[in-house]
N, C-alpha and C positions, 0 to 999 in steps of 0.2 A: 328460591326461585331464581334464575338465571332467562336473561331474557337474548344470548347469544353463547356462544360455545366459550366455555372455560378458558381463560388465557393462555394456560399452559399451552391447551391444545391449540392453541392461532399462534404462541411460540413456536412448535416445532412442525408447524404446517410450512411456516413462516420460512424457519430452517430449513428443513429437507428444500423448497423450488427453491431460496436463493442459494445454497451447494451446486444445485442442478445448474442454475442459470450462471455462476460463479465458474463452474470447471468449463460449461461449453463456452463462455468468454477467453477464458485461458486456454484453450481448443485452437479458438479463433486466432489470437493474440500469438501462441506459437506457429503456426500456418503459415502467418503473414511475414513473423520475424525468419523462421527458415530460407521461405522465398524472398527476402532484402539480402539475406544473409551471406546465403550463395550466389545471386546475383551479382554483389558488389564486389565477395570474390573474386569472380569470376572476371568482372572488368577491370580487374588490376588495386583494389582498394588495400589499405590494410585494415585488418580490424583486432584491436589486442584484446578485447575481452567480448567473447558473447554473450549476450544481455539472457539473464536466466529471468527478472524480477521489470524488465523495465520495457517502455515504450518508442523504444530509441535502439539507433546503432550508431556509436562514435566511430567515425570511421576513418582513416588517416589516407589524406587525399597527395598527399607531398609527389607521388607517382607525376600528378599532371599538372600542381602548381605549388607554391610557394606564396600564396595567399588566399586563404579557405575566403576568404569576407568578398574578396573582387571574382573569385570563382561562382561562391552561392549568390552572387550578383549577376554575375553573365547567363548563368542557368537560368535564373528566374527571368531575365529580361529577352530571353533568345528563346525559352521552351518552355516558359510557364511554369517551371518546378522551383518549387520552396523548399531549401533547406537551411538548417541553422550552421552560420560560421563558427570556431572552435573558439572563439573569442569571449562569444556570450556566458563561455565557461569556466575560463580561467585563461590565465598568461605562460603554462608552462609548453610550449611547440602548439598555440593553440592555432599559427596559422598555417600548422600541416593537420589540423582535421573541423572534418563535419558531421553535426549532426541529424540524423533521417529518420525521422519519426515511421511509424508502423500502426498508426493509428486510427488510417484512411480506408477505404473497402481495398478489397483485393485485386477487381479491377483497375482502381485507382494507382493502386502499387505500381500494378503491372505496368501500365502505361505509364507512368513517370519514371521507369526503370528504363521502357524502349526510350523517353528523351533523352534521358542519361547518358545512353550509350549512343545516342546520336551525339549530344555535346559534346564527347569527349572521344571520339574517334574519326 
């Protein structure tokens, strides 16, 4: 007597929505990185590697200063954007970049891209 559905079968129920709900976050999650991506192109950033697996663009800010830490400091105190200075990641040129997470809505993005590109032009 079974008084709910066989395990097995609430395994692969289980499986099949979290694949489903898995690829439309990886949807999501490439969407968002595209549009940081080109964006920051766009305003002059460098970026040596695009993020296939992560949540983040390192991006190399040296274009418009010579210290990522006092830079993601004047952004956040002059436009409200939080980014991470290259510091928090290691010591090798880390105060020619930052880090910019993609982990916000997409509205979100969008508009901390338009401050961006106010702060720095």
């Amino acid at each position: 007597m079974f008084i709910s559905t066989p395990s097995h079968s609430q395994y692969a129920a289980f499986d099949a929505e979290t694949l489903q709900e898995l690829e439309k976050r990886r949807q999501e999650f490439a969407l968002k990185r595209d549009f940081l991506y080109a964006h920051l192109l766009r305003l002059g950033f460098k970026i040596p590697v695009k993020p296939a697996g992560a949540f983040y663009i390192y991006a190399d800010c040296s274009k418009f200063t010579d210290n990522s830490q006092q830079f993601a400091e004047q952004l956040l105190e002059t436009e409200g954007v939080a980014v991470t200075p290259g510091k928090d990641f290691g010591y090798n040129d880390s105060d020619k970049y930052l880090r910019f997470s993609y982990t916000s809505s997409m509205e979100n993005i969008t508009e901390e891209m338009r401050r961006l590109e106010h702060f720095i032009l």
